[in-house]
C-alpha positions in Angstrom: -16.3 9.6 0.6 -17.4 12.4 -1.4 -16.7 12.8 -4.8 -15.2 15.6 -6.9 -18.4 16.0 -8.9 -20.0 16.0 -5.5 -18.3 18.5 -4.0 -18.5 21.1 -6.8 -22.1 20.1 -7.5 -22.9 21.0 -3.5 -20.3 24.0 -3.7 -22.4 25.4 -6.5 -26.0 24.1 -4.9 -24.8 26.3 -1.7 -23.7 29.1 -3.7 -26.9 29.4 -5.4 -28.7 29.3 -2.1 -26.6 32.0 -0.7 -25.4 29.8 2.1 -21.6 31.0 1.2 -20.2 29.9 4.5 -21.2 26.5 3.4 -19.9 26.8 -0.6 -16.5 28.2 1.0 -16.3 24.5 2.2 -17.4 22.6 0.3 -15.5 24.3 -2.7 -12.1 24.1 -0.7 -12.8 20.3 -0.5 -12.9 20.4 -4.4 -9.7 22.6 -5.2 -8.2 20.2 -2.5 -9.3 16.8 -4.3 -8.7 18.5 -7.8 -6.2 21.1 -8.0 -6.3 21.6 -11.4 -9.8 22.3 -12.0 -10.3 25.9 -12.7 -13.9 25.7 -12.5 -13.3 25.1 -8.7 -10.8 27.5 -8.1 -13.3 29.7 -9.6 -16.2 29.2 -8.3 -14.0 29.1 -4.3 -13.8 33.0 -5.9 -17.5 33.5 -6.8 -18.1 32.3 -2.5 -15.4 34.3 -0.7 -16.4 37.6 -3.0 -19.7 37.1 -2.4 -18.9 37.2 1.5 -16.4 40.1 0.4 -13.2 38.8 1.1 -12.1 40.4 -2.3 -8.2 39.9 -2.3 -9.0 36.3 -1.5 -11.2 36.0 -4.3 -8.6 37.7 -6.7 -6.2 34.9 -5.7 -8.5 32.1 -6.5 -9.6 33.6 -10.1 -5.9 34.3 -10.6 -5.3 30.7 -10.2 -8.0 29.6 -11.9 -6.2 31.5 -15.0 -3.1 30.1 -14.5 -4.8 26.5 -14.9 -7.0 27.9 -18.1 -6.1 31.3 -19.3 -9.1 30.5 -21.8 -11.9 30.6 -18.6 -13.9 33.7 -19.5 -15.9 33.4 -16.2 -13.0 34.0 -13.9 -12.1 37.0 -16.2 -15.8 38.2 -15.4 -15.3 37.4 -12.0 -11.9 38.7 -11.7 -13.1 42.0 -13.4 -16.5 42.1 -10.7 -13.6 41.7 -7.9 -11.3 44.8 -9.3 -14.3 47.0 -9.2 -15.5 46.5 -5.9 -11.9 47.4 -5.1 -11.9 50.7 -7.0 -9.5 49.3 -9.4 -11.3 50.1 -12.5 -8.3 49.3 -15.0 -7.8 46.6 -13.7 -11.4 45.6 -14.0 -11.8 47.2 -17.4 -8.9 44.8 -19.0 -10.8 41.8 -17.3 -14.2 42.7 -18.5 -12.6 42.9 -22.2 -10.6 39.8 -21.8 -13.7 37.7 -20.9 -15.6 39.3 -23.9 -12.7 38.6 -26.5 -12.7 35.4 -25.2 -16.6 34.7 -25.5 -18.4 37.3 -27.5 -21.2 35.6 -26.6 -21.1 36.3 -22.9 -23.7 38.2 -21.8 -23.0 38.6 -18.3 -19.2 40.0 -18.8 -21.0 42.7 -21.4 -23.4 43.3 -18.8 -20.4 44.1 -16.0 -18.8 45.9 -18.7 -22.0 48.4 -19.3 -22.0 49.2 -15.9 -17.9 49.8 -15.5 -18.4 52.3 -18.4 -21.0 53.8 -17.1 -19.3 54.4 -14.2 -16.4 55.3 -15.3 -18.5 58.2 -18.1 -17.7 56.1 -21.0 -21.6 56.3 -22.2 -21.3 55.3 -25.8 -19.5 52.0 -24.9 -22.3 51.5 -21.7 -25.2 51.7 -24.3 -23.0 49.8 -26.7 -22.7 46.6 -24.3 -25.7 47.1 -22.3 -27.6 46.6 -26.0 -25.2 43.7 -26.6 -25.8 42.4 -23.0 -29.9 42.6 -23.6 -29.7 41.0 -26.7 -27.7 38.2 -25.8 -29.5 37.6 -23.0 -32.8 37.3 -24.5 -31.5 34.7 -26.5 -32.5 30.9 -25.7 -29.0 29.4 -25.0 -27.8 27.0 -27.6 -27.9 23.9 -26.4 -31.0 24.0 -24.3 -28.4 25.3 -21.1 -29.4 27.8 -18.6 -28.7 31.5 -20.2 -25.7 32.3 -18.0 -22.4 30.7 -17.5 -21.6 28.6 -14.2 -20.0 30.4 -11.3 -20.5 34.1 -12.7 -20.5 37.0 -10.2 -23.3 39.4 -12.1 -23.2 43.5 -11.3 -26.7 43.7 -10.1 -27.9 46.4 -12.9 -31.3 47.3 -13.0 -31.7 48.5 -16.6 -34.5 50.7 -16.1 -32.3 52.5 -13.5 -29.6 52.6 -15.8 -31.9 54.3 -18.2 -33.2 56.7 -15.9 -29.6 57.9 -14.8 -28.7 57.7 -18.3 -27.8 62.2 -18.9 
């Protein structure tokens, strides 16, 4: 019988290996053993965006709040979801949410640089994009991986960024 642990732990393994079809699974096994994890619920989110099945998505980082309306991560990923939706309000209160709740996150400044930008808010892009580079550079404390479990990143190629920059 498979664990919990295990099923989040091969959820995530999947994820990371792109096989999403496989995560989808093996993450609905989780939410089902433990309903109340929001980690789970979340990172369900992370594999059925990922295979663009956005409202879907949306539902699971929605619940994921509802459990722990303290889980920067599904903000993030809530936020990502919005602006692949064209709902950039929407995504702009996430993205700010996730920051408020963890200054520190350099991923959710990252998404946030790159919903100003495309929005024309270039102050606030340079602003968090310079946040988002500094924090990242950073070792993380407590000798963890630099970003945060279950994170849907905007691919943003800063030199790119840079080079659009008017």
């Amino acid at each position: 019988m498979e664990t919990f642990t295990d099923l989040l732990a091969g959820g995530e393994a999947a994820l990371d290996a792109g096989e999403l079809v496989e995560a989808e699974a093996l993450l609905r096994k989780a939410t089902e053993r433990e309903p109340t994890s929001p980690r789970a619920h979340n990172k369900l989110g992370v594999a059925l965006a990922r295979q663009g099945r956005h409202q879907e998505a949306m539902a699971c980082f929605q619940r994921a709040l509802e459990l722990d309306p303290l889980h920067a991560p599904a903000y993030c990923n809530l936020g990502t979801a919005y602006a692949e939706t064209g709902q950039l309000e929407q995504a702009l209160a996430a993205y700010r949410k996730a920051v408020e709740l963890d200054p520190d996150y350099w991923v959710a400044h990252q998404n946030l640089a790159a919903l100003y930008k495309r929005m024309g808010y270039y102050g606030e892009f340079v602003r968090h994009m310079k946040r988002a580079t500094h924090l990242a550079a950073r070792p993380p404390a407590g000798g963890g991986t630099a970003g945060r479990p279950g994170c849907l990143v905007v691919v943003v190629a800063v030199v790119a960024l840079l080079v659009a920059f008017p």
